[in-house]
C-alpha positions in Angstrom: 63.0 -22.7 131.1 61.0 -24.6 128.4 62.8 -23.8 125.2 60.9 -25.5 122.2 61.7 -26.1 118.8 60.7 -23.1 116.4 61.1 -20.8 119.5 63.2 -17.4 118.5 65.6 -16.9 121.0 68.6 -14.5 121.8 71.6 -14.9 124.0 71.9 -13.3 127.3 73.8 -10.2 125.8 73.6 -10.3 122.2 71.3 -8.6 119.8 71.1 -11.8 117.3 67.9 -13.2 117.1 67.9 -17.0 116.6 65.5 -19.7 116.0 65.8 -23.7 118.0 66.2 -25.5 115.2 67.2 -29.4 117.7 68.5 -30.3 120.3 71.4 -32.8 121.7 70.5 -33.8 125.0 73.5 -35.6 125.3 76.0 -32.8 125.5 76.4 -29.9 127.6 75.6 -27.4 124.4 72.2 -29.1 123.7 70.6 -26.7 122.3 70.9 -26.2 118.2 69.7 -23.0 116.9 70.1 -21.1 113.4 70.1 -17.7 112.0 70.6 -15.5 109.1 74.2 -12.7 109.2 73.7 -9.7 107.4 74.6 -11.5 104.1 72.1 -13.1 104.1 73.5 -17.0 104.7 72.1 -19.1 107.2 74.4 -19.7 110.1 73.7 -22.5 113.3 75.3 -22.9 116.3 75.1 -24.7 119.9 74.5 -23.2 122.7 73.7 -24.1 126.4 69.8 -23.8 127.5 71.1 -21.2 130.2 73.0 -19.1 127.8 69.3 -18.1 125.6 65.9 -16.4 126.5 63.6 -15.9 124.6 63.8 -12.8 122.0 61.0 -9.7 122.6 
């Protein structure tokens, strides 16, 4: 899978919609992405490329 920066993306099984924000191609959880919780504060987080697809 391509995954781009600006991409919205969602874990395999969660709801969460997330946008690539970086990436660290140096690690194993390369993939940098950021979103907003229900209180409205931005959140990021790392995840592995095979752990997303793209959100609907």
């Amino acid at each position: 899978m391509n995954l781009r920066i600006g991409q919205k993306v969602q874990q395999e099984f969660g709801t969460q919609v997330m946008e690539i924000i970086g990436f660290e191609p140096d690690l194993i959880e390369n993939v940098i992405t950021k979103w907003e919780d229900d209180l409205g504060n931005t959140l990021t987080g790392k995840f592995m490329e095979s752990q997303l697809h793209p959100a609907d």
